[in-house]
C-alpha positions in Angstrom: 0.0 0.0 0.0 1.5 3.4 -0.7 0.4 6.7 0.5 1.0 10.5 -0.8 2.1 13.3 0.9 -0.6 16.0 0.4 1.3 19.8 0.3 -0.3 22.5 0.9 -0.8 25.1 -1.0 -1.4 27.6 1.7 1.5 29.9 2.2 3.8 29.7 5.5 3.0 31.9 8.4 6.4 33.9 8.0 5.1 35.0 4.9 1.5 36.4 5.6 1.2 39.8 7.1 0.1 40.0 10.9 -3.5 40.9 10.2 -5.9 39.4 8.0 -8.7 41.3 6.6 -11.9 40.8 4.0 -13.8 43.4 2.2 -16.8 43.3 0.1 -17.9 46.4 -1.8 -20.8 46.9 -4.2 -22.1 49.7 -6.7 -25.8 48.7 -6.0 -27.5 47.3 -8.5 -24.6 47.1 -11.1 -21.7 45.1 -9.2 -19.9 43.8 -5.9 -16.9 42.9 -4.9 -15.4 40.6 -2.1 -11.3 41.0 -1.5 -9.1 39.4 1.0 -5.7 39.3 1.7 -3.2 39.7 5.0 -1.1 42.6 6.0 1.4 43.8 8.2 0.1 47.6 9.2 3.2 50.1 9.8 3.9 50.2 13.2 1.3 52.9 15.3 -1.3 52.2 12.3 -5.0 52.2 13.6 -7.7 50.2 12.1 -9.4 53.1 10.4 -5.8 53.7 9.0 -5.7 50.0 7.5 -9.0 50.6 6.0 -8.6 53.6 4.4 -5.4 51.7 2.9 -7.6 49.2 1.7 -10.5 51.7 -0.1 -7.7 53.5 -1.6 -6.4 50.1 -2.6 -9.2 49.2 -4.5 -10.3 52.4 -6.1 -6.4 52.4 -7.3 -6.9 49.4 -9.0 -10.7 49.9 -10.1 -11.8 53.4 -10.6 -15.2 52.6 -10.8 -15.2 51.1 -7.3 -14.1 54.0 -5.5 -17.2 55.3 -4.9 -18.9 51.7 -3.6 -20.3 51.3 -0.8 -18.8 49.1 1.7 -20.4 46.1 3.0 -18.7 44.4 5.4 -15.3 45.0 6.6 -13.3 43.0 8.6 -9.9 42.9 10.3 -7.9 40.7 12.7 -4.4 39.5 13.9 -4.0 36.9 11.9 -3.6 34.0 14.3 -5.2 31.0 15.9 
């Protein structure tokens, strides 16, 4: 009987960011849009500082989401 290793495809610790966070934006009506990613925030950084990062992120990369409303918004360390 032989067995296979499974690897993983999710990255190691070391290389995420400390926090993880998830966004979902939406023009209503005409289009949403859920991102997700980890970060490591500049040291003294505050929430709303990480979110605005985010937003500006976004409309940076898709002008026609920079005026979306946001959803839901989340961040936290990201750790078990």
């Amino acid at each position: 009987m032989s067995t296979q290793t499974e690897q993983s495809s999710i990255p190691a610790a070391q290389t995420q960011g400390s926090h993880h966070w998830i966004i979902t934006v939406e023009l209503p009506g005409r289009r949403s849009l859920t991102l997700s990613s980890t970060w490591t925030p500049p040291t003294g950084a505050t929430r709303h500082d990480v979110f605005t990062a985010i937003k500006n992120h976004i409309a940076a990369e898709d002008p026609d989401m920079a005026r979306a409303n946001v959803v839901f918004f989340s961040l936290e360390p990201n750790q078990l």
